[in-house]
DSSP file (Angstrom, degrees, kcal/mol; ACC not computed):
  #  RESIDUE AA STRUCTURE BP1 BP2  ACC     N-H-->O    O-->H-N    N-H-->O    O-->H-N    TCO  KAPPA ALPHA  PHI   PSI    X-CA   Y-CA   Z-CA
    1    1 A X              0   0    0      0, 0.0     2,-0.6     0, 0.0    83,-0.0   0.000 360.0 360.0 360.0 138.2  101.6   73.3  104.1
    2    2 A X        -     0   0    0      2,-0.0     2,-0.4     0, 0.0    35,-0.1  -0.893 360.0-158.7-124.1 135.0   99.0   75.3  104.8
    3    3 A X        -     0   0    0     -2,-0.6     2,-0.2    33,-0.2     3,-0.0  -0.842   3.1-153.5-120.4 152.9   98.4   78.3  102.1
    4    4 A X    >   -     0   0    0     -2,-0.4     3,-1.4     4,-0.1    25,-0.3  -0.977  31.7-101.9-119.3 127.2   96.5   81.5  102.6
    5    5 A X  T 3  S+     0   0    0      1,-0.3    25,-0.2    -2,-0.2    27,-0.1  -0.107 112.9  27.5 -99.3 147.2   94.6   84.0  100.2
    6    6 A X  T 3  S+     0   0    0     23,-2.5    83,-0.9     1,-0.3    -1,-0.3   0.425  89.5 131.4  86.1  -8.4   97.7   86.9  100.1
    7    7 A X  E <   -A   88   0A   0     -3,-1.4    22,-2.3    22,-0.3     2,-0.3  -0.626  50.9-131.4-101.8 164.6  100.3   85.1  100.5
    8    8 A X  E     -AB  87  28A   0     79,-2.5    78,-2.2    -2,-0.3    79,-1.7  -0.766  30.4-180.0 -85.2 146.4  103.7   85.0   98.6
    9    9 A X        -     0   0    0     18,-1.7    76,-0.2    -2,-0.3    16,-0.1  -0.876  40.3-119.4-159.4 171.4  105.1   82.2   97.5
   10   10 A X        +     0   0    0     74,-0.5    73,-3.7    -2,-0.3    74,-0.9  -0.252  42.2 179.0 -65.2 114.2  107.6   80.7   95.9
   11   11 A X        -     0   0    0     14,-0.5    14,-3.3    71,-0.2     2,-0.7  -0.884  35.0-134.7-152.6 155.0  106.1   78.7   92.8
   12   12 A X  B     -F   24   0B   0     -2,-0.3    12,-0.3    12,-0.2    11,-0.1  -0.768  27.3-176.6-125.0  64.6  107.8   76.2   89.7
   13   13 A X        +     0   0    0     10,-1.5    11,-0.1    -2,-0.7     2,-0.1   0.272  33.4 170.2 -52.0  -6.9  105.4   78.1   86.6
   14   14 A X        +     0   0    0      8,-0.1     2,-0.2     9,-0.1    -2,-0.1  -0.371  46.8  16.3 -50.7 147.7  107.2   75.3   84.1
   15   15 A X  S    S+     0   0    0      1,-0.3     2,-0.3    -2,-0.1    -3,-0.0   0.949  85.3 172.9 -88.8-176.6  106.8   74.4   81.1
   16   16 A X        -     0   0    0     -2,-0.2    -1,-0.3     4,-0.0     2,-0.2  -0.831  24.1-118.8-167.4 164.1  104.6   77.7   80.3
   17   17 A X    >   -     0   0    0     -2,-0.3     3,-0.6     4,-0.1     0, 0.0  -0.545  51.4 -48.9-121.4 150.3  103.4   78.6   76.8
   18   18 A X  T 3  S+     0   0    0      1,-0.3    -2,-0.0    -2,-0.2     4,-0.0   0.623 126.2   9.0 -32.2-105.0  103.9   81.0   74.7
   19   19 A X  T 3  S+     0   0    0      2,-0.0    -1,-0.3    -3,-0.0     3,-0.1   0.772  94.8 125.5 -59.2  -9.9  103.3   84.4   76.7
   20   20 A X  S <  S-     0   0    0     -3,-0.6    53,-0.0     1,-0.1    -4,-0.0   0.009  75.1-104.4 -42.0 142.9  103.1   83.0   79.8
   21   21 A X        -     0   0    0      1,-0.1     2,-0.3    52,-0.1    -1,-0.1  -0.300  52.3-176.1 -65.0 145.3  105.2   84.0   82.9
   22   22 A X        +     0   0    0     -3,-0.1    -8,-0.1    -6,-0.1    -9,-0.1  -0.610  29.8  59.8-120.2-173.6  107.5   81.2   82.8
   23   23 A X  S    S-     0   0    0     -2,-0.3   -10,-1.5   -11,-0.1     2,-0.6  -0.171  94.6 -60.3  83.7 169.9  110.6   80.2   85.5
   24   24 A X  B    S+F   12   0B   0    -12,-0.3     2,-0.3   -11,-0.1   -12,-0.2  -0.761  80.6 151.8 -82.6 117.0  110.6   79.4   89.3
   25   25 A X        -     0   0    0    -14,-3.3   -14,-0.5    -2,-0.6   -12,-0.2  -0.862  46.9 -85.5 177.8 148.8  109.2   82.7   90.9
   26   26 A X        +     0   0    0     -2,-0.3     2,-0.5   -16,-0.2    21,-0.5   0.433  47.7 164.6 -41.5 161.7  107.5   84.5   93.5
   27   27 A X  E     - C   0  46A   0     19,-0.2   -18,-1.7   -18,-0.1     2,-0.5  -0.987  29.1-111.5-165.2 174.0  104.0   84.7   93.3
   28   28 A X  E     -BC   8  45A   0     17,-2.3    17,-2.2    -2,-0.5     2,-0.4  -0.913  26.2-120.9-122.9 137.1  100.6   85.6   95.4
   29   29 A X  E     + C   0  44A   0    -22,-2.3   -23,-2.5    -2,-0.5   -22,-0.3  -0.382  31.0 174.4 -90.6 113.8   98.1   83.5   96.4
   30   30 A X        +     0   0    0     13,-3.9    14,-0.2    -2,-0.4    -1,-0.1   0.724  52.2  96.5 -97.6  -7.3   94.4   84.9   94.8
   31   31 A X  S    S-     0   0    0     12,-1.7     2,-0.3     1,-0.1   -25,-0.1  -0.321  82.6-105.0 -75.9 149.2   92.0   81.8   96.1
   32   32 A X    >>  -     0   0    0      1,-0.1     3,-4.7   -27,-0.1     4,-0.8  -0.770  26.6-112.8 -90.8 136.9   90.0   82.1   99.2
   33   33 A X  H 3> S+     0   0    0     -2,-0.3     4,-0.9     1,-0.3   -30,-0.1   0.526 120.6  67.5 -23.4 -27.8   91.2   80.2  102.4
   34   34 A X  H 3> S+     0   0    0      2,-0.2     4,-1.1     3,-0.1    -1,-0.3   0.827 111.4  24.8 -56.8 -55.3   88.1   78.4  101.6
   35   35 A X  H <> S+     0   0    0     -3,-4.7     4,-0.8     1,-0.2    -2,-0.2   0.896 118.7  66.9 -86.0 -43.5   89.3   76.7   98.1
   36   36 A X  H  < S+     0   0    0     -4,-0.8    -2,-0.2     1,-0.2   -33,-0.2   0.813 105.5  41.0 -43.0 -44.5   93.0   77.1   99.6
   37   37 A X  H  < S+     0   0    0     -4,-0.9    -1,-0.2     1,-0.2    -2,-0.2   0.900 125.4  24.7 -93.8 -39.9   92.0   74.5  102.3
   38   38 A X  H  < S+     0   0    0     -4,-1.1     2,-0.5     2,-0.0    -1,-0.2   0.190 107.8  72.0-107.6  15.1   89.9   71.5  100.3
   39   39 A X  S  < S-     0   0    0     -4,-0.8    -4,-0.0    -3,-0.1    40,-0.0  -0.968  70.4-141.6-133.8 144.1   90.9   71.7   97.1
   40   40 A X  S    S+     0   0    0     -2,-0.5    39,-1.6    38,-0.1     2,-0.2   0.761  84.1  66.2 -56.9 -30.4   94.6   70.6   95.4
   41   41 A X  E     - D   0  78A   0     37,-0.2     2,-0.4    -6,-0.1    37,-0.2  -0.760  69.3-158.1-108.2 146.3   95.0   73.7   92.7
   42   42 A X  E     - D   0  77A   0     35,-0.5    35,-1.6    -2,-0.2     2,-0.5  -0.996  14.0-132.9-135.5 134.7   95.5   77.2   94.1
   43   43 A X  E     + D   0  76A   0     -2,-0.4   -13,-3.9    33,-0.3   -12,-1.7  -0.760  40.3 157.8 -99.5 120.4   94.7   80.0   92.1
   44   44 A X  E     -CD  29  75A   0     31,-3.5    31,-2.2    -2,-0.5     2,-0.4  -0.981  36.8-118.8-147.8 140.2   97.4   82.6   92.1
   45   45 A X  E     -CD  28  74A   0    -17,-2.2   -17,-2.3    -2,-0.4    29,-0.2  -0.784  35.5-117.6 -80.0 134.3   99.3   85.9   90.1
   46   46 A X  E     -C   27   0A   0     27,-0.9    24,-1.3    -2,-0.4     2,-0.3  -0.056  20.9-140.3 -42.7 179.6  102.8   85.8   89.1
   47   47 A X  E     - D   0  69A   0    -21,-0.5     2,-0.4    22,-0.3    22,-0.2  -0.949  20.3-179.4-155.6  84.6  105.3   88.4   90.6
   48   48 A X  E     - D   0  68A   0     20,-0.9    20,-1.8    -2,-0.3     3,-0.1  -0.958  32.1-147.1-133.4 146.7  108.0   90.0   88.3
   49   49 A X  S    S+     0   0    0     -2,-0.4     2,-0.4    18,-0.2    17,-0.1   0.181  89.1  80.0 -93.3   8.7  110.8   92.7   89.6
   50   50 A X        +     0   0    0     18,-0.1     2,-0.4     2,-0.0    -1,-0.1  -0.657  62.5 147.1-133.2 101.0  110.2   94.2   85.6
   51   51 A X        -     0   0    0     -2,-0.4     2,-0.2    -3,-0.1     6,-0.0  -0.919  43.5-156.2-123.1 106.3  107.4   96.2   85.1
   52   52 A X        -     0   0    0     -2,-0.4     2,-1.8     1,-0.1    -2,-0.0  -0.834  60.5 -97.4 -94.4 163.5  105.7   99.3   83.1
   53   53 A X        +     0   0    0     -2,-0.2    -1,-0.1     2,-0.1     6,-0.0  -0.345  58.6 175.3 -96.1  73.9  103.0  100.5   85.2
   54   54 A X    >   -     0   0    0     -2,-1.8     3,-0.9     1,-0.2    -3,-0.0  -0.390  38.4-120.8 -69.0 174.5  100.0   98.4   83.3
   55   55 A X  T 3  S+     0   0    0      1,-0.2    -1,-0.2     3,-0.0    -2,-0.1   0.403 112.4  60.8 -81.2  -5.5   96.5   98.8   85.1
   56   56 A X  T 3  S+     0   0    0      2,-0.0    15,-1.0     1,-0.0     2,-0.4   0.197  91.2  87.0 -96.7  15.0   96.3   95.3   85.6
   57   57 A X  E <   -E   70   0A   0     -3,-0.9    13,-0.2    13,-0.2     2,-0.1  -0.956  64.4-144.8-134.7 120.2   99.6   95.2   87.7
   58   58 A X  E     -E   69   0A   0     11,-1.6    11,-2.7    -2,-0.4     2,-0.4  -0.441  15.0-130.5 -63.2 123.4   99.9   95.7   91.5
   59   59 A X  E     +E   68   0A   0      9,-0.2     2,-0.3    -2,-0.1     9,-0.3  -0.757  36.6 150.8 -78.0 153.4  102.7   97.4   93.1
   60   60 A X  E     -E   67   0A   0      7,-2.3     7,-0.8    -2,-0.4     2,-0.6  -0.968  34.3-134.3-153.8 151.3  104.4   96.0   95.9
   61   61 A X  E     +E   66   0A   0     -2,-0.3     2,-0.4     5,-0.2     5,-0.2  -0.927  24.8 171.0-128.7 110.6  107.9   95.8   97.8
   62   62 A X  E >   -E   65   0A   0      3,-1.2     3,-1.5    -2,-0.6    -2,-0.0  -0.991  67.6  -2.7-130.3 133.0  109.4   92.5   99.1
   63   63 A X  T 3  S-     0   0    0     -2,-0.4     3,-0.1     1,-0.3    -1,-0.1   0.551 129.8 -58.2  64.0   5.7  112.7   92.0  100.5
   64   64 A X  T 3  S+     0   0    0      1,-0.4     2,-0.3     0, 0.0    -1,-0.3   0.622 112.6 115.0 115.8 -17.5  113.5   95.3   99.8
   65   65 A X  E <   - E   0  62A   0     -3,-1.5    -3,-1.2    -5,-0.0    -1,-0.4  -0.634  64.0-120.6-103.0 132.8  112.7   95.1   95.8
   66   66 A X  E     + E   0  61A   0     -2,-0.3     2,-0.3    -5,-0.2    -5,-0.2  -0.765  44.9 159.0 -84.3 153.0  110.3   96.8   94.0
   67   67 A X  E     - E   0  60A   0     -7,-0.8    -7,-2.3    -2,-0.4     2,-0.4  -0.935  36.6-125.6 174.7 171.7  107.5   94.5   91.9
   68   68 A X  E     -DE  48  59A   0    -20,-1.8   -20,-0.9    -9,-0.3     2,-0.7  -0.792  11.2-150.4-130.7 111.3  104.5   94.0   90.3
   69   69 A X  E     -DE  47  58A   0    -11,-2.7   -11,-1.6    -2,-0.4     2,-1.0  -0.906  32.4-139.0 -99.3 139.4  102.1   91.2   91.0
   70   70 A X  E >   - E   0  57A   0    -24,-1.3     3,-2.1    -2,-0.7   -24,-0.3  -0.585  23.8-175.7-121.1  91.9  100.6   90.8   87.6
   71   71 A X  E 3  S+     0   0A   0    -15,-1.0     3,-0.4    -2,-1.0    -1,-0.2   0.405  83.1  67.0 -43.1   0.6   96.5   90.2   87.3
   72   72 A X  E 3  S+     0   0A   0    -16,-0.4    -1,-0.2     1,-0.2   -15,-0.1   0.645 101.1  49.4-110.2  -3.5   96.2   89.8   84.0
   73   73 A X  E <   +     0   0A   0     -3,-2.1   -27,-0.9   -27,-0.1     2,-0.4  -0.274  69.6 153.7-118.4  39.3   98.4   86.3   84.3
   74   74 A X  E     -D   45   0A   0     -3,-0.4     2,-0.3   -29,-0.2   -29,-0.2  -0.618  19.1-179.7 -78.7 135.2   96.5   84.6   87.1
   75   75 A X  E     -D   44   0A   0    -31,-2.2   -31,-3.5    -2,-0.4     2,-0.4  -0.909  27.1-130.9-136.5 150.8   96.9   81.0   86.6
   76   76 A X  E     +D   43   0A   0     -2,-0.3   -33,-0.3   -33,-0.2   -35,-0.0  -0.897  34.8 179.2-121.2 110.4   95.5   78.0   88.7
   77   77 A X  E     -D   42   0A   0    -35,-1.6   -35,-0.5    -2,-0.4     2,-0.3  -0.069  34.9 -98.4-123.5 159.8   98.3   75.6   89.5
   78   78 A X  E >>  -D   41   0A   0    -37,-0.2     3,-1.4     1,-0.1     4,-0.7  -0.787  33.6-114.2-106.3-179.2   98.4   72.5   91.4
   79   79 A X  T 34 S+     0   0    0    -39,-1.6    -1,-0.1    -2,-0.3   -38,-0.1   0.587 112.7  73.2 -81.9   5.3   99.7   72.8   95.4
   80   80 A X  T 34 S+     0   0    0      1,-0.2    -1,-0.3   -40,-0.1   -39,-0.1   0.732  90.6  61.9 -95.3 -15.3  102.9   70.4   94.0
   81   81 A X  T <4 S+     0   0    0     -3,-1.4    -2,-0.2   -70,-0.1    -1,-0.2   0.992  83.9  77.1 -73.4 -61.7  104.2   73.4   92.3
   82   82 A X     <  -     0   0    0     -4,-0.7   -71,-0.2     1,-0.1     3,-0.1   0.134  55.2-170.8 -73.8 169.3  104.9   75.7   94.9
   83   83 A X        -     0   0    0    -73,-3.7     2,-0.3     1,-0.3    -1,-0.1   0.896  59.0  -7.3-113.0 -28.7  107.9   75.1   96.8
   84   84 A X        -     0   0    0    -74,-0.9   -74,-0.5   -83,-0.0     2,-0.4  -0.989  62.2-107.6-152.3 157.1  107.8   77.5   99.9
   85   85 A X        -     0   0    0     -2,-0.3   -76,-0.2   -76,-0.2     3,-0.1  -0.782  24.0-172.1 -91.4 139.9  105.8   80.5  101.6
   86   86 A X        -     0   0    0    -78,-2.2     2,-0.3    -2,-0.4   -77,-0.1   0.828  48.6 -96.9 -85.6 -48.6  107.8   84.1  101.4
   87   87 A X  E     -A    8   0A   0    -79,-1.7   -79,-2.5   -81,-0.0    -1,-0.3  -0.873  51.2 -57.3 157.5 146.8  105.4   86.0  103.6
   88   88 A X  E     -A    7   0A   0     -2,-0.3     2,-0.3   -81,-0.2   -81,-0.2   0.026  32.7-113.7 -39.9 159.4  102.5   88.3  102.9
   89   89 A X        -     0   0    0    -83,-0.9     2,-0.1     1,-0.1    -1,-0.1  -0.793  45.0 -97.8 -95.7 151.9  101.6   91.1  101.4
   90   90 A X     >  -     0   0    0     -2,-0.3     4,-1.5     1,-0.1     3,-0.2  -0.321  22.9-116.9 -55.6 139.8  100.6   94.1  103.3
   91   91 A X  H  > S+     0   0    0      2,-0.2     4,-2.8     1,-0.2     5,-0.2   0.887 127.3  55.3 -78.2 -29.5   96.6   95.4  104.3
   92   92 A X  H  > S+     0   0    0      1,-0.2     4,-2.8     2,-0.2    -1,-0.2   0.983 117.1  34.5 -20.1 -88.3   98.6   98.6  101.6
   93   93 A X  H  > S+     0   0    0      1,-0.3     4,-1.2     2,-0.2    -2,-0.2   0.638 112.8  55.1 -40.0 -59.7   99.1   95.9   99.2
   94   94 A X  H  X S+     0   0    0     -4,-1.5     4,-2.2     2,-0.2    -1,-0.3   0.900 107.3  51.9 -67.1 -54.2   96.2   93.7   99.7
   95   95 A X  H >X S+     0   0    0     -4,-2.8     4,-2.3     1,-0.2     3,-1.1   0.984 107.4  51.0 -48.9 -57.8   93.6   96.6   99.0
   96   96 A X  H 3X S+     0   0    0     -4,-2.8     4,-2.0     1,-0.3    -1,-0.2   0.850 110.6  49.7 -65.7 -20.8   95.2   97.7   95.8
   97   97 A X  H 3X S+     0   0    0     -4,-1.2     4,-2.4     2,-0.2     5,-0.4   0.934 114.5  52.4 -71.3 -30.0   95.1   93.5   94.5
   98   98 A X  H <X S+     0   0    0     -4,-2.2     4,-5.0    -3,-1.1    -2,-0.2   0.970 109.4  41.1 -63.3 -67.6   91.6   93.9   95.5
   99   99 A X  H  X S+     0   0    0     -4,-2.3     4,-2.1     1,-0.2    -1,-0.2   0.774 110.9  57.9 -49.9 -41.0   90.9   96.9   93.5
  100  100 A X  H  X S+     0   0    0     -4,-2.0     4,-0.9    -5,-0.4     5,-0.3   0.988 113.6  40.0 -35.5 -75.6   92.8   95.7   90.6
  101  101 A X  H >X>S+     0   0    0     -4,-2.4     4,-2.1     1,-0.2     3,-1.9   0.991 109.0  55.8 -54.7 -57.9   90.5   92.6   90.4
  102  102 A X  I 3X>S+     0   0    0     -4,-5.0     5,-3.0    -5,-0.4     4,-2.8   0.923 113.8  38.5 -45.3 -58.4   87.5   94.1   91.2
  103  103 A X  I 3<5S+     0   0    0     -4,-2.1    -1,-0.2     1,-0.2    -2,-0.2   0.439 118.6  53.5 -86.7  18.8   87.6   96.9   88.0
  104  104 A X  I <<5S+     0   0    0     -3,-1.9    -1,-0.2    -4,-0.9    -2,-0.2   0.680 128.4   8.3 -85.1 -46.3   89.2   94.3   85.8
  105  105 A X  I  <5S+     0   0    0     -4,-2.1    -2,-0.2    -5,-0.3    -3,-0.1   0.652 132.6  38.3-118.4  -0.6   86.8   91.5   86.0
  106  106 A X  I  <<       0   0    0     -4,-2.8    -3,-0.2    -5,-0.7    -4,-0.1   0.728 360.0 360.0 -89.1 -43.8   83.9   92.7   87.9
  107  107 A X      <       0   0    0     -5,-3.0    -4,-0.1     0, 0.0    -5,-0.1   0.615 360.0 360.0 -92.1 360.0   82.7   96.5   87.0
């Protein structure tokens, strides 16, 4: 399966630890195509359809649903967890994960 920086997908976040997002659920893929292609573990945010509007938490619409991809729980997983690809996120969509990251862990 070949995964891609942006994409959603479907991903098996058992067992998970105290706050951690737990459950089978979407998620988006934060690694560059680069790590995506030669490496086993893909570095990725959870996804949740319940959200207050933190500054660490993207909006976005799939399937029709409003949700959050949420930067402040990026976790790096190996590729046996995820189970399928949803689809992308949007160039909308993509800027604002961008911006998120950048003034959370760069500036």
């Amino acid at each position: 399966m070949e995964l891609r920086q942006y994409q959603m997908v479907l991903v098996n976040l058992d067992p998970s630890i105290g706050s951690e997002i737990e459950k089978t659920r979407p998620c988006v893929i934060i690694s560059p195509n680069e790590m995506n292609k030669y490496l086993q573990t893909i570095v990725l945010a959870p996804m949740t359809s319940s959200s207050k509007k933190y500054p660490t938490r993207a909006e976005e619409n799939h399937d029709k649903k409003k949700g959050w991809v949420v930067l402040d729980q990026i976790r790096t997983v190996d590729r046996q967890r995820i189970i399928k690809i949803l689809g992308d996120l949007n160039e909308k969509e993509i800027a604002k994960v961008k911006a998120i990251l950048k003034e959370t862990f760069i500036d």
